[in-house]
N, C-alpha and C positions, 0 to 999 in steps of 0.2 A: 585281674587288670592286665592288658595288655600293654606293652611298651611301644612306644612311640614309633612308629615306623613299621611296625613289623604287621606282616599280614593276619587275621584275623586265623584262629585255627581250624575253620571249619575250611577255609581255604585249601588249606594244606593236604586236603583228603586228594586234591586233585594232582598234587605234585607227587604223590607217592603210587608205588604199582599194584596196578590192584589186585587180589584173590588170586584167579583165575588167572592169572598173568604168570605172577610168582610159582602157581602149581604148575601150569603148563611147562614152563623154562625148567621148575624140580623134575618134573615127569621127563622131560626132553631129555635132562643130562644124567637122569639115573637108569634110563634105559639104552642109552649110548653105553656107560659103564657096565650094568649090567651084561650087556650084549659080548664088550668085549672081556669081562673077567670070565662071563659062563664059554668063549671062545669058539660064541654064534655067531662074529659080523657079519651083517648081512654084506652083500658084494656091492659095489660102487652100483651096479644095474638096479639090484634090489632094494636098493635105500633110494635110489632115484624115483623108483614107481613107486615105492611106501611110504616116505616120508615125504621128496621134494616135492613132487609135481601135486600132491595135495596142498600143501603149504604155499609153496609160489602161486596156485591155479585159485587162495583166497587170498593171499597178499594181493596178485592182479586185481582180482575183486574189488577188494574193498580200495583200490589205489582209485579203481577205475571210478566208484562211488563218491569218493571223497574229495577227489580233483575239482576246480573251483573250472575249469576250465568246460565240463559237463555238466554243468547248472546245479544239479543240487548242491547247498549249503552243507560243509562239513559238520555244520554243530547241531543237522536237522538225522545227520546218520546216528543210528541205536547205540548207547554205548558197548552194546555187546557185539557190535560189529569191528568197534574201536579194540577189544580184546583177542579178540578172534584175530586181526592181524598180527596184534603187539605176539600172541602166543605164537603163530606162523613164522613171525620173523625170529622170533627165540630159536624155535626151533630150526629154520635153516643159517641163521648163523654159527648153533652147534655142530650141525651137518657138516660146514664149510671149516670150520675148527677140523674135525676127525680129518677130513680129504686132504688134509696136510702133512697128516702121519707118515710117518716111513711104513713102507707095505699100502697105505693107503694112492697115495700119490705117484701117478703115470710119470712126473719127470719133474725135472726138478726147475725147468723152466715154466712156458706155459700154462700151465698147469698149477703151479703153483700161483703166478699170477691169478690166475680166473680164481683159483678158490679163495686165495685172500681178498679179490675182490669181491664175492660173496660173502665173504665175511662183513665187507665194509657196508657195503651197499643193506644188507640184512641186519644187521645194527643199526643203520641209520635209518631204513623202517621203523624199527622197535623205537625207537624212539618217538620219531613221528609219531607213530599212534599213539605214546604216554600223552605226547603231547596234546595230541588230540590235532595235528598240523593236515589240514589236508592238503596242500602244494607239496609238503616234504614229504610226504607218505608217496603222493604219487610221483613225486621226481624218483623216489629212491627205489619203487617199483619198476618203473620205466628203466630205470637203468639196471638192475635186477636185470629183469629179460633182455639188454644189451648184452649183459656177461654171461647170463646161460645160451643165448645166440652164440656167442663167440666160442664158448667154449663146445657146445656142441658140437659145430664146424668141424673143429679139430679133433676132437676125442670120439664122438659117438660114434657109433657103427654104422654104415651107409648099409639101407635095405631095400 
């Protein structure tokens, strides 16, 4: 018997993360430790091409799927689409965590800006997607790619 007010508990499956969510963010933050106790980090270059730009280039994706503003219905995308970002955005809001580090971190200005901003902004994807929000998913995409524009400007190597 359920009490009065309260949502029914099959409900509830939806408010919690799922599987594949929770492994992806274990898998993200045990390979970040891993990496640094065996004292393999990879280089700011090298986690950029391994880890970010795969992650940012489905988080794009699926912002870009889900957006109410590009006709398809958010709640008509796969839920395994919806996981696949929530996992992406785990993972580069850990990324944005590490780039903070001492040794990690080009300065203590700039730089520290841009990656707490991908922090923020990479959180509030992962969110989005639990939620299943497609306006927030794609605003916080959108501005994702504001901060790695800005921050590339400044930091990347010109070729």
């Amino acid at each position: 018997m359920l009490a009065v007010g309260l949502p029914h508990p099959r409900s509830w499956r939806r408010l919690m993360p799922s599987r594949k969510f929770l492994l992806a963010l274990a898998f993200a933050a045990l390979a970040a430790v891993g990496a640094q106790a065996a004292g393999t980090a990879l280089s700011v270059k090298d986690e950029m091409k391994t880890v970010v730009d795969p992650a940012s280039t489905t988080l794009f994706a699926v912002g870009g799927e889900v957006d109410p503003a590009n006709g398809p219905d958010a709640a008509k995308v796969p839920p395994a689409r919806w996981e696949e970002a929530g996992a992406a955005a785990a993972r580069l809001e850990a990324i944005a965590a590490g780039l903070q580090q001492p040794g990690r971190a080009k300065d203590a200005g700039p730089w520290m800006t841009y990656a707490k901003q991908m922090a923020v902004t990479a959180g509030a994807a992962g969110k989005a997607a639990q939620a299943r929000n497609g306006a927030g998913l794609s605003q916080a995409a959108n501005d994702l790619s504001d901060t790695c524009s800005g921050c590339h400007a400044k930091y990347r190597p010109k070729t």
